[in-house]
N, C-alpha and C positions, 0 to 999 in steps of 0.2 A: 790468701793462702799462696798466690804463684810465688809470692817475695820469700816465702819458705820453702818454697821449692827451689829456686834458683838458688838461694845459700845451702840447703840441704841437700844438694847434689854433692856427692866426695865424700858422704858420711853414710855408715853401713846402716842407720834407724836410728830415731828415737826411742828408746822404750819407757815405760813409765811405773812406778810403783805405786799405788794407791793403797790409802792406809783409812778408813777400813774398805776391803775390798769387797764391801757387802752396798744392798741400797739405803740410803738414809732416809731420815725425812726430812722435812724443811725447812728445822730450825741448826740441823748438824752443819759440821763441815767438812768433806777432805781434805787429806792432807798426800800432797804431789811429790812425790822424789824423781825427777827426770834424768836419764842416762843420757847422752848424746855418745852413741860407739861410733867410732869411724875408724877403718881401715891403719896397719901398724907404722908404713912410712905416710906421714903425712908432711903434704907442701907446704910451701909457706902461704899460699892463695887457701888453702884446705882449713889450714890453723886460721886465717882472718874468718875465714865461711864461717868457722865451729863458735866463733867470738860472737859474730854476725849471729846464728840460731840460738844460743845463750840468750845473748839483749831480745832476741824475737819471742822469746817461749817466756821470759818475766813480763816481758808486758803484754802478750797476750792473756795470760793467766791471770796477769792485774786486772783483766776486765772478767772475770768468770766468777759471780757470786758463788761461795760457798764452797770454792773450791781456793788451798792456799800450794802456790808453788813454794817449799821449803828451802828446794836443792836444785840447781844443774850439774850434775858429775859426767866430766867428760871422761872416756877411756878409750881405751883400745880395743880392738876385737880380741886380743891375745890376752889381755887383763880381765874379762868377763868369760867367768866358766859357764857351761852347760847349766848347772845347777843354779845359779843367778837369774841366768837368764830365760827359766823356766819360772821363778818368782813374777819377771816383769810381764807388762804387759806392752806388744808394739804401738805406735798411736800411727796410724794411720790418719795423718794431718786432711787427706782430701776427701776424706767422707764428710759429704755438706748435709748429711743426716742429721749429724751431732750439732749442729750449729743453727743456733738460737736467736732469733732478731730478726728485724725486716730487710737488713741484707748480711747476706756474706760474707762480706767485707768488710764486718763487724772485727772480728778473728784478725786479721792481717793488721798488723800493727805497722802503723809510718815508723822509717827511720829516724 
């Protein structure tokens, strides 16, 4: 997860939409719509980052049974209103709570 950190620096959060946003059982699956907002002038190193957390977040999500990344939609802070952004929910990438497997390092996807 640092390798997500280091490109998700320059970007305001990931938020996530989860569809259904109830718990399933264990033959269902989610379905993932991922925002990536970042700030309104972006750089050109900011735009590579945002490219960079795009390729990171499909193939991390490639390895997460039962759960399908549909979307990455990138925006701006200025193009997400209040009301949106009260549907998502933030991900909070460094909670090693969530993360499942004999290491960590499972989540962190090689370039």
């Amino acid at each position: 997860m640092q390798k997500m950190k280091r490109v998700h620096d320059g970007t305001s959060g990931i938020y996530l939409e989860l569809k259904p946003y109830s718990e399933l059982n264990d033959t269902a699956s989610y379905s993932v719509l991922a925002y990536l907002i970042g700030p309104d002038n972006l750089s050109n190193e900011r735009v590579a980052n945002a490219a960079k957390v795009v390729a990171l977040l499909y193939k991390a999500f490639s390895k997460c049974r039962g759960v399908e990344l549909t979307d990455v939609v990138q925006r701006t802070e200025a193009e997400v209103t209040m009301a949106r952004l009260k549907q998502l929910r933030r991900w909070d990438y460094h909670d090693y709570l969530s993360v499942r497997g004999d290491n960590e390092t499972e989540l962190e996807p090689a370039e």
